[in-house]
N, C-alpha and C positions, 0 to 999 in steps of 0.2 A: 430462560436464556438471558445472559446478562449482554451490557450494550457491546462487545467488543466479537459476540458471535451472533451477531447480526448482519442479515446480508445487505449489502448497498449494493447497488447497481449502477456503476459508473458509467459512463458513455466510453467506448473504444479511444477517443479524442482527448479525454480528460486520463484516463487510468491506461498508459499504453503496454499492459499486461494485460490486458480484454484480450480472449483468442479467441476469432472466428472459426468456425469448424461447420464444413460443407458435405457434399457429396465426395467419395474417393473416385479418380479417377479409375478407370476403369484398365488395369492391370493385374499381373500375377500376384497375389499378397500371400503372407506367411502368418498366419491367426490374425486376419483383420480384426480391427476394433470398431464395435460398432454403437450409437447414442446411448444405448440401454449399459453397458460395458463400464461406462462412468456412474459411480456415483458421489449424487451430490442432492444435498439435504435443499435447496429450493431454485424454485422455477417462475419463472414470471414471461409472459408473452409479450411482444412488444411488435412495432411495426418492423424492427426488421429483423426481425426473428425471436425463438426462446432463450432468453436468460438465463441459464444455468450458474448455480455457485456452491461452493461444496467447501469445506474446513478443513485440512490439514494438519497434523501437528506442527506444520511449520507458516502456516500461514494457510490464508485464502486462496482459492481460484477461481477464476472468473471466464464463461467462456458467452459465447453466441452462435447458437443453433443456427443455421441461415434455414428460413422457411420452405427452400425445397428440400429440406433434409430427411427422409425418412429414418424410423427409429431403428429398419433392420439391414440397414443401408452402411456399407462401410466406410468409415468418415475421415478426412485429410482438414489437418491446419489451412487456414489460408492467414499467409504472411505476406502483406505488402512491402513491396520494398521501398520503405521510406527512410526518411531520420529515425523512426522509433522499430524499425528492424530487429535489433537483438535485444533490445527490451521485450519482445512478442518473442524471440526464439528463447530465452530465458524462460520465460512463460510457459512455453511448449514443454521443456524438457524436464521442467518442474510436473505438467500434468502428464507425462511419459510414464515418467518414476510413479507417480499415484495410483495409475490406470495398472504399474504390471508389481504394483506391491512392493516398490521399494521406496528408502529414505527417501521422503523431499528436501533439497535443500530449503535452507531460510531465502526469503525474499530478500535480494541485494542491493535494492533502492536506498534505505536506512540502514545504516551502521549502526552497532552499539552506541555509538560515541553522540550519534544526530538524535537516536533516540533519548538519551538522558539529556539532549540540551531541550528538544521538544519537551519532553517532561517538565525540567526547567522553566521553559519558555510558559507555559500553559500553568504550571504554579507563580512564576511571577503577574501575570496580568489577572488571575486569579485575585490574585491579595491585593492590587489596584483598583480592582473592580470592586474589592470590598475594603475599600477607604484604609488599606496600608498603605504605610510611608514605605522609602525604598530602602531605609537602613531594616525595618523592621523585613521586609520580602528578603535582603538578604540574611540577615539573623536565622530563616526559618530555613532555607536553603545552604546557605555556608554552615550555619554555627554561629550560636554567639560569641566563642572564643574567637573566632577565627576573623568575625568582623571589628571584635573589639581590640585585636592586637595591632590594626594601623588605623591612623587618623583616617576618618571619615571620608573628609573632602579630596581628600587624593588618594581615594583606596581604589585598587584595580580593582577590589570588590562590587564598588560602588559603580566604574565605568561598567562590569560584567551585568548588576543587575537593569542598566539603564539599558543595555543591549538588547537583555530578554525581557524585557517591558515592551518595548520599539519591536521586537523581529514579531514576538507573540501576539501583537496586537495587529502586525500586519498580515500574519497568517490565520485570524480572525477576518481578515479582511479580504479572501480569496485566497492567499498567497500556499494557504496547506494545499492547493492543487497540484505543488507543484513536488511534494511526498509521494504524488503516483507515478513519478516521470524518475529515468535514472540522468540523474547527473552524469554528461559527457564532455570532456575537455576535444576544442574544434582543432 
């Protein structure tokens, strides 16, 4: 299993795509679904309930068993209504599509565009870490054509890899917590 299909087990608080899943209320259903109904390749018990996490072709899901939950027991999301609300309804409708066999969408947190700056980010503090200069980090990320066709010292080249040195090393510093959360404008 290589590191990127490895399961982590984020906290509810840190990754706000954690879905709690309980007991269903007790109503008429139409093919309830029930714990066994999921699957998903590991489990890990914890105090406040089992961890389940399962791969997708589109990504991870991540849920928590609440401990009164029996396996033949038919089971409802529980979504708080908080700030991180339809990041967790997101969540759901992704493990909806899983559980009845169809396309999951990709995770909407990261865009193409934040993931090849993260790429970036993670190859430049890489090659600081191993005693590159920042013409050379950009050389290996731009091009050498591309950093040798403006002066140096005022190359927007030059201000982009100072960027992804500073951002990369801050999200070494905590700051990737915030890859699990979706960016909302207030």
């Amino acid at each position: 299993m290589n590191a990127l299909e490895q399961p982590i087990f984020w906290t509810p608080e840190t990754d706000t795509s954690v879905l709690h899943i309980g007991p269903a209320p007790k109503l008429v259903q139409t093919g309830p679904v029930v714990l066994g109904d999921i699957d998903m390749e590991f489990q890990r018990a914890a105090a406040e309930g089992l961890h389940i996490s399962g791969f997708t072709k589109s990504g991870r899901l991540h849920l928590i068993a609440l401990s009164d939950l029996r396996p033949d027991q038919p089971i409802a999301a529980v979504i708080p209504l908080d700030a991180h609300s339809l990041d967790r309804i997101q969540a759901l409708m992704r493990l909806w599509r899983a559980i009845h066999g169809l396309s999951v969408p990709r995770d909407t947190r990261m865009t193409a565009q934040q993931r090849r700056r993260l790429k970036n980010m993670l190859r430049a503090v890489d090659g600081r870490m191993n005693d590159a200069d920042y013409r050379e980090i950009a050389e290996a990320i731009f091009g050498v054509e591309r950093v040798a066709s403006d002066p140096w010292k005022t190359s927007a080249l030059r201000d982009a890899v100072l960027d992804l040195v500073k951002d990369g090393f801050a999200m070494i510093d905590g700051g990737y917590r915030k890859l699990l959360r979706h960016r909302r404008r207030k």
